[in-house]
C-alpha positions in Angstrom: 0.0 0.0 0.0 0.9 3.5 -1.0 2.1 5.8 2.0 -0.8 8.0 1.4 -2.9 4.8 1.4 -1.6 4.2 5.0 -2.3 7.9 5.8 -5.9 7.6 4.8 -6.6 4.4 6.5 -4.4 4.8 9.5 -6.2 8.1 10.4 -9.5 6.4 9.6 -8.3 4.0 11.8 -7.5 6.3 14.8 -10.8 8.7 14.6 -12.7 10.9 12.0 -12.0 11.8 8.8 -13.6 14.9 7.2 -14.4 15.1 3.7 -16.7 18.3 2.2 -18.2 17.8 -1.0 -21.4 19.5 -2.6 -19.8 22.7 -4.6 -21.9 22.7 -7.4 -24.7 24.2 -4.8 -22.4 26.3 -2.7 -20.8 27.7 -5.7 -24.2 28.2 -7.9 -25.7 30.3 -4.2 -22.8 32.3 -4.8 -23.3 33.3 -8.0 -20.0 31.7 -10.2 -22.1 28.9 -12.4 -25.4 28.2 -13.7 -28.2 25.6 -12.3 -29.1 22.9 -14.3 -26.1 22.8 -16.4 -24.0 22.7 -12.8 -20.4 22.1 -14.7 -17.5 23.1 -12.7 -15.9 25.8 -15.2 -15.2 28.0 -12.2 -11.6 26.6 -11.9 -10.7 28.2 -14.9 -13.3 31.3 -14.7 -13.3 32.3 -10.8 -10.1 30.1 -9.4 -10.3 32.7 -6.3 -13.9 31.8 -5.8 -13.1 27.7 -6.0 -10.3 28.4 -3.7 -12.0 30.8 -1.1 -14.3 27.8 -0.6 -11.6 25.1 -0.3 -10.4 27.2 2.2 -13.8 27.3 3.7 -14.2 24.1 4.1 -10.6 23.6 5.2 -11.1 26.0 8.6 -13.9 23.9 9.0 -12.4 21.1 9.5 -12.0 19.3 6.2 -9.2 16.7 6.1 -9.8 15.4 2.2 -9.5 18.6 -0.4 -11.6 17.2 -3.3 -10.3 18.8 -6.5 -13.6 19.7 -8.3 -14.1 17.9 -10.9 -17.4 16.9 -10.4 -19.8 16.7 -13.5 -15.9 18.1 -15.6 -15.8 14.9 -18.0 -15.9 15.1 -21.5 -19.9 13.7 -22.0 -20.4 16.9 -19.8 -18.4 19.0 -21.6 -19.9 17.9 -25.0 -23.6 18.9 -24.0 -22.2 22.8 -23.3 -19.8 22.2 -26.3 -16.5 23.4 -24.8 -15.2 19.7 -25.1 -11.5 21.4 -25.4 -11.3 22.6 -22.0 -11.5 19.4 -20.5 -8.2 18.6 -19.7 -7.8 22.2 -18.5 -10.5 22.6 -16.4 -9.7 18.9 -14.3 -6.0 20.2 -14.2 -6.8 23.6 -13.0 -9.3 22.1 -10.2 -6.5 19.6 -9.2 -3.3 22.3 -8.9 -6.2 24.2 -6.9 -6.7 21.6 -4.2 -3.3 20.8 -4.2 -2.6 24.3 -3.4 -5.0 24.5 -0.4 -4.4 21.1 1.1 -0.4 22.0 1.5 -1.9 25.0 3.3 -2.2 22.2 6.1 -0.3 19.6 7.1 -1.9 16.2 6.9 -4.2 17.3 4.3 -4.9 14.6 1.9 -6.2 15.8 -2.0 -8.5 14.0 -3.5 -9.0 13.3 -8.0 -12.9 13.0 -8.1 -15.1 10.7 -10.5 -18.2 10.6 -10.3 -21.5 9.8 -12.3 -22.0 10.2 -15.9 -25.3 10.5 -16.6 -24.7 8.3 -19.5 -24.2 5.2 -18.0 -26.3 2.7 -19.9 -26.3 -1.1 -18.5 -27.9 -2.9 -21.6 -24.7 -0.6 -23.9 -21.4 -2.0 -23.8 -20.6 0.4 -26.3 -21.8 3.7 -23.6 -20.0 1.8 -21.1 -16.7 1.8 -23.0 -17.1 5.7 -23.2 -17.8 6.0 -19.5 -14.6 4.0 -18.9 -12.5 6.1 -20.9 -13.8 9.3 -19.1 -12.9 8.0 -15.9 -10.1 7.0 -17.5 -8.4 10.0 -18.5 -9.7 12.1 -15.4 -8.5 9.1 -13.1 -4.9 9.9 -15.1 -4.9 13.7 -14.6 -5.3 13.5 -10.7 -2.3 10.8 -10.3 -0.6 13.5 -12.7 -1.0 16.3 -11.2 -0.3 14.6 -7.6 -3.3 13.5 -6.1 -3.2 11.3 -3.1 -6.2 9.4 -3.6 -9.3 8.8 -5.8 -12.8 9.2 -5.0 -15.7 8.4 -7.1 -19.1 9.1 -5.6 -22.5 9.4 -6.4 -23.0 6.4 -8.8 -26.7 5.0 -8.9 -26.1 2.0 -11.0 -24.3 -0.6 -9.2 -22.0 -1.7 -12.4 -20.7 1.9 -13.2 -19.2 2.4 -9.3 -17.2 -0.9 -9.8 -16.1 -0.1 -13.9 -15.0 3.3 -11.5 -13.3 1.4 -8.9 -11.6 -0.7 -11.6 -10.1 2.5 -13.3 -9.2 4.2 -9.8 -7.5 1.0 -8.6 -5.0 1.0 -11.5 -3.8 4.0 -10.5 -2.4 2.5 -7.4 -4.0 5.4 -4.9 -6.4 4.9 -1.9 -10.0 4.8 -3.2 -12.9 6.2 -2.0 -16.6 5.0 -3.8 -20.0 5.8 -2.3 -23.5 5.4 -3.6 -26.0 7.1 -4.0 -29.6 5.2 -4.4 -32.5 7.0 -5.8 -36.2 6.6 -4.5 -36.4 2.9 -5.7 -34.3 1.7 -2.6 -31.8 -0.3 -4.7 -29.6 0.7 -7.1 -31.2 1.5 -10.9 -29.4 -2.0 -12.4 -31.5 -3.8 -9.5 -28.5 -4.2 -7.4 -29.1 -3.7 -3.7 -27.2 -1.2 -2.1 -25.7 -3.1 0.6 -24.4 -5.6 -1.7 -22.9 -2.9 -4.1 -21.5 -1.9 -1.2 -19.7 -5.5 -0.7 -18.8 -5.7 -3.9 -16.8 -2.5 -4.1 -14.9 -3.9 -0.7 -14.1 -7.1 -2.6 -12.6 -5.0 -5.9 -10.1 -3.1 -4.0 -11.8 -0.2 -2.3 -10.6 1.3 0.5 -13.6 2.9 1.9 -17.1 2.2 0.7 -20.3 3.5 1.2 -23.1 6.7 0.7 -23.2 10.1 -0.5 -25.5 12.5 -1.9 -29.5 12.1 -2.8 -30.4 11.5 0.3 -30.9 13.6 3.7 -30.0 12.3 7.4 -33.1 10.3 7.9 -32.9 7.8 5.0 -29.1 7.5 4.8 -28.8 6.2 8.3 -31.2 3.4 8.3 -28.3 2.2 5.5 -25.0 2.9 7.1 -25.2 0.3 10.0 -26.0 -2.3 7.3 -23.4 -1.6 5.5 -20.8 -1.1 8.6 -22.0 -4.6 9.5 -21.7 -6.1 6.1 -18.4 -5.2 5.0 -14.7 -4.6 6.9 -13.7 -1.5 5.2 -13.8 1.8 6.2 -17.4 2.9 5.5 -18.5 6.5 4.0 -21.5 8.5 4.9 -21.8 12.4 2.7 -25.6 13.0 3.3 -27.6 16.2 1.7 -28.4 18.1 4.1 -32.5 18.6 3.7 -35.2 16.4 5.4 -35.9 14.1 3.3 -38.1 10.6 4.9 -39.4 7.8 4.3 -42.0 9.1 2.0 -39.9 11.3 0.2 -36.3 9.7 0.3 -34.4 11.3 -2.2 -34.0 15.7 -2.4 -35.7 14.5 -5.8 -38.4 13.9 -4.3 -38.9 16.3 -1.8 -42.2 18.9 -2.0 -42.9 22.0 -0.4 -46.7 22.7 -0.1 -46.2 25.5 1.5 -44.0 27.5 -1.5 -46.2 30.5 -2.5 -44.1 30.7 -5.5 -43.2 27.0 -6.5 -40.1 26.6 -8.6 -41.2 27.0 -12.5 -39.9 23.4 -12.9 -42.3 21.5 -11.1 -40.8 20.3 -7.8 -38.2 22.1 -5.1 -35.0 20.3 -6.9 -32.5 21.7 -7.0 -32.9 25.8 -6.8 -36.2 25.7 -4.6 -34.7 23.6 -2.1 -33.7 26.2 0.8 -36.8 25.9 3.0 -36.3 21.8 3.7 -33.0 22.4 5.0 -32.0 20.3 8.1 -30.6 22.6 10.6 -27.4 22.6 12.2 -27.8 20.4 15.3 -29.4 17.9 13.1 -27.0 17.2 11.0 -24.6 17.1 14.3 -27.0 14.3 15.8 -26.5 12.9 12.4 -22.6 12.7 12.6 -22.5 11.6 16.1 -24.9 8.8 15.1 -23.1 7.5 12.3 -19.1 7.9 14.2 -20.9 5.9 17.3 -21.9 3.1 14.5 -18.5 2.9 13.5 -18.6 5.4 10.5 -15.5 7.2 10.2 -15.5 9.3 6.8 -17.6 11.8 7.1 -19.1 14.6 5.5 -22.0 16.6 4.1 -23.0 16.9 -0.2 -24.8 19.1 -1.9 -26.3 21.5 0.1 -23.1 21.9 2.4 -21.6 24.9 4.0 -18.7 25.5 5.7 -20.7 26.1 9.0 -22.4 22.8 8.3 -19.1 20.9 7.9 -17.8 22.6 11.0 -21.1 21.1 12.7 -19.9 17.5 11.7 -16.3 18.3 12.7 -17.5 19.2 16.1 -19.8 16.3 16.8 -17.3 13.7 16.5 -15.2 15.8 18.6 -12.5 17.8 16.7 -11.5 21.5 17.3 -11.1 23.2 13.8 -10.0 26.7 12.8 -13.5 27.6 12.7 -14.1 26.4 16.2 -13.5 29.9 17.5 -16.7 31.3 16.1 -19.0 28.7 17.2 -22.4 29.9 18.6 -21.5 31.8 21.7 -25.4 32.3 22.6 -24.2 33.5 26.1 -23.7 36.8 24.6 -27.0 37.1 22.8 -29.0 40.3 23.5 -32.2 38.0 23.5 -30.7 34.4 24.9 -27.6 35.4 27.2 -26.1 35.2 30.4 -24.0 38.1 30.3 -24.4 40.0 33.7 -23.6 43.1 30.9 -27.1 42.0 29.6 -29.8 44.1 31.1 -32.4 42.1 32.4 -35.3 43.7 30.7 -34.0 43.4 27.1 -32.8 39.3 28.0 -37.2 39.4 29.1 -38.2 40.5 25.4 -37.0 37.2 24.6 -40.0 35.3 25.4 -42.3 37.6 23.4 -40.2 38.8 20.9 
């Protein structure tokens, strides 16, 4: 095993690992690239803005710098028609991370795969084409210096593994998680749990969930999986309320919208008022480290204030710690004896 190999699963090993993902929404709320198209061309347009939020992340506790490449392969880049700045773009993103992660020692960067959108499990043909994107991305990361490979967010069970197989012949650590829509299992009829098991027995390093799905219906998962396989297991959740009824940030409604999103349902730019809050997604990291869940993170939807909450529930200090909520303070909630009394009473009617 690689040294960085060791690095990644040694440290799992010992505690927590924190891994932010989810910039196509952070990045589209701050204005540097468009919904719906969500391709990460902001490493070569904005480079400040990618990094400002790699840095983000970073003082908020985020071990794993994942280079953004997410949705920047060259299907992607075909459907906007800028197919030439492929190679650019997943270069630009990597020399990025690379650059933030050396900011602090121990940092770990990560080459990111992820899925197509093209897969198709009755093409061999399709499938060729997906390998050869992963392929060539997988080849720019161990280029540009990458210490491992994660590939995340696949739906159909046979695409994570052709991913795994390309990571793993790179020879870094690899990271693949899942992400199951609405149906439960995964969209080749694969269940998740045994994806999960098959991805240990190909070489992964860590296995499990990211994306799609909120707190509520990724842990019922997790502890499967944890029992299931011997790997390090993965858990990335979006962080909205999603249930049993609605599993998936697909699927999610919002009755009371007075001006519903001209597309139908909240997903994905009407999404803001089914956001879990803070302490819940804490309660959700604390539940999934006490399963024995060690990578852990949040996806789309994520903030650095959010990834600091995760940080903090499995009991890490970050950079960020020192402007945690210090409600002590708080004209309306405090304890300061500086508080008058009367203004700390407009509190319970306010």
């Amino acid at each position: 095993m690689s040294t960085n190999g060791q690095s990644l699963t040694s440290r799992l090993d010992a505690g927590p690992v924190i891994c932010a993902e989810g910039f196509l929404f952070e990045l589209e709320r701050r204005g540097y690239l468009s919904a719906g198209e969500f391709v990460p061309e902001v490493a070569l347009e904005f480079p400040e803005a990618l990094r400002a939020l790699h840095l983000d992340f970073q003082r908020a506790g985020c071990d794993v710098v994942e280079a953004f490449t997410y949705n920047g392969h060259r299907e992607k880049m075909r459907v906007i028609g800028k197919e030439e700045l492929l190679e650019p773009l997943n270069r630009a993103a990597l020399q990025i991370a690379r650059e933030v992660a050396d900011r602090k020692p121990g940092n770990l960067v990560a080459g990111n795969i992820s899925n197509s959108n093209v897969w198709d499990p009755s093409d061999p043909a399709r499938q060729d084409e997906v390998r050869a994107m992963f392929t060539e991305m997988v080849g720019w990361a161990v280029e540009e210096g990458a210490d491992l490979i994660i590939g995340e967010t696949f739906y159909y069970a046979e695409e994570a593994l052709a991913a795994l197989e390309v990571a793993k012949s790179s020879g870094l650590p690899v990271v693949i998680t899942v992400a199951p829509m609405a149906s439960n299992e995964m969209m080749d009829g694969v269940g998740v749990v045994e994806t999960c098991q098959r991805l240990e027995q190909g070489g992964a390093d860590v296995v499990g969930m990211n994306c799609f799905r909120g707190p509520a219906t990724m842990l019922p998962y997790l502890s499967q999986i944890r029992a299931a396989v011997q790997c390090h297991v993965a858990a990335l959740p979006i962080p909205y309320r999603t249930s049993e009824d609605e599993p998936t940030f697909f699927s999610l409604t919002d009755p009371r919208a007075s001006v519903p999103s001209p597309h139908g349902r909240p997903f994905p730019t009407a999404l803001d008022p089914l956001l879990a809050n803070r302490y819940e997604i804490g309660a959700f990291a604390k539940e999934a480290y006490a399963a024995g869940v060690h990578y852990l993170g949040i996806c789309c939807g994520a903030s650095p204030m959010l990834i600091r909450e995760v940080a903090e529930a499995v009991g890490l200090t970050t950079e960020a710690s020192r402007f945690s909520e210090h409600m002590e303070n708080h004209f309306l909630y405090g304890s300061n004896e500086r508080l008058p009394e009367h203004i700390v009473a407009l509190g319970e009617r306010a």
